[in-house]
C-alpha positions in Angstrom: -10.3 19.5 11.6 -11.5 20.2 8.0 -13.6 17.2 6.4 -12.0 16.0 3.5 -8.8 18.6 4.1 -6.9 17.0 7.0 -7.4 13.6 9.3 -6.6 13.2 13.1 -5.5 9.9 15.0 -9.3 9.3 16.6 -10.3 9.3 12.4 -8.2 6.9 11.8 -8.4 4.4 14.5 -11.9 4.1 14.1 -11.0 2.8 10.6 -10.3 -0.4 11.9 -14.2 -1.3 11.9 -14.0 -0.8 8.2 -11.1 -2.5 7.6 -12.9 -6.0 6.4 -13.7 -7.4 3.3 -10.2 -7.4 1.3 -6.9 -8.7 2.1 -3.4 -8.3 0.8 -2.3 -11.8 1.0 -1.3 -13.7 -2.4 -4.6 -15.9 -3.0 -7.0 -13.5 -4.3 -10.5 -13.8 -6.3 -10.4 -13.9 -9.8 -9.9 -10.9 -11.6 -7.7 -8.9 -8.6 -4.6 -7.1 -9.3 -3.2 -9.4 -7.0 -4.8 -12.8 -8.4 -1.7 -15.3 -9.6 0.9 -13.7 -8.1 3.3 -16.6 -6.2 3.6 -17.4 -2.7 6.3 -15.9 -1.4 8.7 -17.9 1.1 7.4 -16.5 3.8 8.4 -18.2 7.6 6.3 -19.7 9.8 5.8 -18.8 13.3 4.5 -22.2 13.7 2.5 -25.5 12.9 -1.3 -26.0 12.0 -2.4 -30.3 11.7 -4.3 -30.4 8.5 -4.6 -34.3 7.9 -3.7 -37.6 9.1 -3.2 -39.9 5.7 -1.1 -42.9 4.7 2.7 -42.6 4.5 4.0 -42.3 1.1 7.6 -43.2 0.2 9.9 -40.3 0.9 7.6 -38.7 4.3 9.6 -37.5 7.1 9.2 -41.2 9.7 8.9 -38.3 12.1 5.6 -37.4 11.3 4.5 -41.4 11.8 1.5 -41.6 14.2 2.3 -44.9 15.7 -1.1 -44.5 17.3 -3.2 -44.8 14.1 -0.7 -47.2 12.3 -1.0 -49.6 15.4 -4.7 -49.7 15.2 -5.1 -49.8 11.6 -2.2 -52.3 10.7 -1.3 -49.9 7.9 1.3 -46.7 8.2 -0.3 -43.6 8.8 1.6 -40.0 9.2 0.0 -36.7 10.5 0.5 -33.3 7.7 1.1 -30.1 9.0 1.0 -26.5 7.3 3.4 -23.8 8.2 1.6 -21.0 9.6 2.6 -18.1 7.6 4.6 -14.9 8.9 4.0 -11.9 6.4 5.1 -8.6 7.6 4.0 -5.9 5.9 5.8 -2.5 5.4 3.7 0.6 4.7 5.5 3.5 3.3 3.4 6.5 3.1 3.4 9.5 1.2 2.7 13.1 3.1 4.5 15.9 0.7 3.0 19.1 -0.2 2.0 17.7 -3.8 -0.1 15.5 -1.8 -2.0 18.2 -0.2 -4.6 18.6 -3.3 -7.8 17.8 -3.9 -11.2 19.4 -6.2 -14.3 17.6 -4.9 -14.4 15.5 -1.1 -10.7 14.7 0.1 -7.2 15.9 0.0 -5.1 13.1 -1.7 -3.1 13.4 1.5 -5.6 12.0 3.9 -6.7 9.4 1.2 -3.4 7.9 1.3 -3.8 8.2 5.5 -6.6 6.4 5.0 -5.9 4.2 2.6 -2.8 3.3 5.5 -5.0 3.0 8.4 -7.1 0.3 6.8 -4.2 -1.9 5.4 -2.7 -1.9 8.5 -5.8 -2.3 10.5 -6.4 -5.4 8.3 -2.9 -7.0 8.5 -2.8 -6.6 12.2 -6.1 -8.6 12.4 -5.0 -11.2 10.3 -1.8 -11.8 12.7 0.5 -10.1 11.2 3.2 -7.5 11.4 3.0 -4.1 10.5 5.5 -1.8 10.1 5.0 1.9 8.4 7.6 4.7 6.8 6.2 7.8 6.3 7.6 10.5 4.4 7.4 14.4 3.5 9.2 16.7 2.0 11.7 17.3 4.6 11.6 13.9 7.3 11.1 10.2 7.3 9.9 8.4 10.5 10.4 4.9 10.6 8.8 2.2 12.5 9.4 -1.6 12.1 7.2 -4.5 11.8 5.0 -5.4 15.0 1.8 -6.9 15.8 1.5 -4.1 19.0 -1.6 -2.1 18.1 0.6 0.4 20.5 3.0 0.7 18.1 0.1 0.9 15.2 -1.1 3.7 17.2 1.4 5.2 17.6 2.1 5.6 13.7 -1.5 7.0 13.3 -0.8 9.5 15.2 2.6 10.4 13.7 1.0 10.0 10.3 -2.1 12.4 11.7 1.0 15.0 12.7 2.4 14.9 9.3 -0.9 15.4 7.8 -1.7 18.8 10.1 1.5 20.0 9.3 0.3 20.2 5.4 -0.2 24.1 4.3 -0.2 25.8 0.8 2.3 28.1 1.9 4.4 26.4 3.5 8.1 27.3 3.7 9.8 24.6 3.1 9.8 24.1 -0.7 8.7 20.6 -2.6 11.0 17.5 -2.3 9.9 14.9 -5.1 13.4 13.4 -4.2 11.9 12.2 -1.0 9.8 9.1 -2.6 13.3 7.4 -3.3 15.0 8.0 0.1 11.6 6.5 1.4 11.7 3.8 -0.9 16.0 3.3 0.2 14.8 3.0 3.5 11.8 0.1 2.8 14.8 -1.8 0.9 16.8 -1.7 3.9 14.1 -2.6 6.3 12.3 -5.2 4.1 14.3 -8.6 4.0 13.2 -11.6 2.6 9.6 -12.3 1.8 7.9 -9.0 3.6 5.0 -7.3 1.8 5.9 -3.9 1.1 2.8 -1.1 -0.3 3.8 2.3 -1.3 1.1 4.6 -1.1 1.4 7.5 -3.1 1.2 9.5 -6.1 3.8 9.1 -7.4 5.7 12.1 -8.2 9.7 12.2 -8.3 9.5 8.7 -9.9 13.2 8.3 -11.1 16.1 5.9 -11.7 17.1 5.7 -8.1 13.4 4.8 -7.7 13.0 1.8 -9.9 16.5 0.2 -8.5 15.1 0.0 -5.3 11.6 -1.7 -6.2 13.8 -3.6 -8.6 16.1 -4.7 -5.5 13.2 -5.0 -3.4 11.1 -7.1 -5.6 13.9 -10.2 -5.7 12.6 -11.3 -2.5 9.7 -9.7 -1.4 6.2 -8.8 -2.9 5.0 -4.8 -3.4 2.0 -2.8 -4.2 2.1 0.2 -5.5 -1.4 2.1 -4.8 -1.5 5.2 -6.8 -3.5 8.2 -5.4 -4.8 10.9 -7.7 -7.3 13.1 -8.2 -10.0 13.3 -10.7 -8.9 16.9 -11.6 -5.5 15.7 -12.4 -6.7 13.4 -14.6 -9.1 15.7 -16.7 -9.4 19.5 -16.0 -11.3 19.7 -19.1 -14.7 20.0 -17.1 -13.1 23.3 -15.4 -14.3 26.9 -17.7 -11.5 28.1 -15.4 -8.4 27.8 -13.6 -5.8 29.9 -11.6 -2.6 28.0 -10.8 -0.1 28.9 -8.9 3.9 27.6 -7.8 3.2 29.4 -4.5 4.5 32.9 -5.5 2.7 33.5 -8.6 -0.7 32.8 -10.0 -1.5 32.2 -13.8 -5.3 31.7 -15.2 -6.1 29.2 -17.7 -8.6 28.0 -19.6 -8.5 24.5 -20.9 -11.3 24.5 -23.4 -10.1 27.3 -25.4 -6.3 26.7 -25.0 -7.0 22.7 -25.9 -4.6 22.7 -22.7 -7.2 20.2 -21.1 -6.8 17.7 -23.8 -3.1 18.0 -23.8 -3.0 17.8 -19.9 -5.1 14.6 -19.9 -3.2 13.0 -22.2 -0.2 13.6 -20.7 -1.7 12.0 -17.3 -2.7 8.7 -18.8 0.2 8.5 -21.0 2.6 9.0 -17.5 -0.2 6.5 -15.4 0.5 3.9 -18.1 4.3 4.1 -18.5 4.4 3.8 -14.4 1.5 0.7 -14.5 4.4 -1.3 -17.2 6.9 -0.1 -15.5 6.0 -1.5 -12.0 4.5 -4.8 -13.5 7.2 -5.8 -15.3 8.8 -6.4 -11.6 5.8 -7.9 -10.5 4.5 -5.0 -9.1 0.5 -4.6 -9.2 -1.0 -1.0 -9.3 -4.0 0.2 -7.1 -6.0 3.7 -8.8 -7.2 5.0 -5.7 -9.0 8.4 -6.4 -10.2 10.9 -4.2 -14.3 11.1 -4.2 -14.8 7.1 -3.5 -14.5 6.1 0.1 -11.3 4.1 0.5 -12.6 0.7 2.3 -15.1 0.3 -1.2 -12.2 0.7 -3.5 -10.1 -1.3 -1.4 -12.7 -4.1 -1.9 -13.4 -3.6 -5.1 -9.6 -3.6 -6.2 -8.7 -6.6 -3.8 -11.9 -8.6 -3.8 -14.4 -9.7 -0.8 -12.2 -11.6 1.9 
């Protein structure tokens, strides 16, 4: 395996000693992408005692503790929280466009990565994971569970995917892939899951946005957005040769002013999505391609 070029399963499981010090839950530090969004209704797999404290006109007389009230002369009850239940669907992107990157790391095996942890993380916290992962010709599904069997077992279909990348490969490019994946999270997410969609992006369309838009009724998303610095400024390149796969074309972006053109064509396109998606509630992670993941997952999402 190629540093930076393609991940394998072992990579990824040993992610899950990095996977600390951010969380995807609602309450988050001041100044996350996440801070104020609402609780969701999420169900409880159970009962945690918080308090005992006097009864107050309109308590359940179930939760009386006759115990207390004896002893004290004075009605007491005992308050419970609902242990919360939040599964979390990853869907995770793994098409050729993905398979670029100019200085330490494919975008493909930052949004691997960037999988890994998150899932790592929610299945520490108790919760269930689920992933669906997507390339330009196959989706693989896998629904919530708190098995780290099962989370396995997704690394390593996610690792497959990821070896399976190649600059010539057959198959052409699919961008209509990210809204099949996106049909299938609306069909496997509920009520009150978390869903995160890690990607860059492309192939954004109508059928898209409907399904986040469906989605985001009853359930809360992330979008994290992976690109590379290239991509957002080839101004720094004297030189480039692109190519569709069958022929090559050199550029220069200083002389042509294409570089100028090209980046402001990325942040007009990063912004439209970023309004897009937040008007639905939707926060957006920049995740970029030189900074290792688990620091910009704690910088976006705070110390936890």
């Amino acid at each position: 395996m190629s540093a930076g070029i393609y991940t394998d399963t072992a990579s990824l499981a040993r992610l899950r000693h990095d996977a600390r010090g951010f969380s995807l839950l609602p309450q988050q530090p001041l100044g996350s992408p996440l801070a104020g969004r609402k609780r969701s209704r999420l169900r409880g797999r159970g009962l945690d005692f918080e308090e005992l404290r006097h009864y107050r006109p309109g308590d359940d007389i179930r939760t009386m503790d006759w115990r207390v009230t004896n002893r004290t002369g004075k009605p007491h009850v005992r308050v419970y929280t609902e242990e919360r239940d939040r599964p979390v669907i990853l869907v995770v992107d793994q098409r050729l466009g993905m398979f670029f990157g100019s200085r330490v790391k494919m975008k493909s095996v930052v949004a691997a990565e960037l999988a890994a942890l998150a899932a790592w993380r929610v299945l520490s916290q108790g919760d269930r994971v689920g992933t669906i992962l997507f390339n330009d010709s196959r989706c693989l599904q896998s629904r919530p569970s708190r098995s780290e069997r099962m989370l396995l077992k997704s690394l390593g279909q996610l690792s497959q995917m990821n070896s399976e990348l190649r600059a010539d490969q057959s198959s052409p490019p699919c961008p209509g892939q990210l809204a099949t994946a996106l049909n299938i999270a609306e069909r496997m997410a509920g009520h009150d899951f978390l869903v995160c969609i890690v990607s860059d992006f492309d192939g954004w369309n109508a059928a898209s946005l409907a399904s986040v838009k469906r989605m985001a009724r009853h359930n809360d998303l992330i979008a994290a957005l992976v690109f590379d610095p290239l991509e957002q400024d080839i101004t720094p390149a004297s030189s480039l040769v692109v190519s569709d796969g069958h022929y090559q074309l050199q550029v220069e972006p200083e002389r042509s002013e294409l570089g100028k053109r090209f980046q402001d064509s990325f942040q007009s396109s990063f912004s439209d999505l970023q309004q897009e998606l937040r008007k639905h509630g939707m926060p957006v992670l920049p995740i970029d391609t030189v900074a290792p993941v688990f620091e910009q997952l704690r910088r976006e999402l705070g110390r936890h």
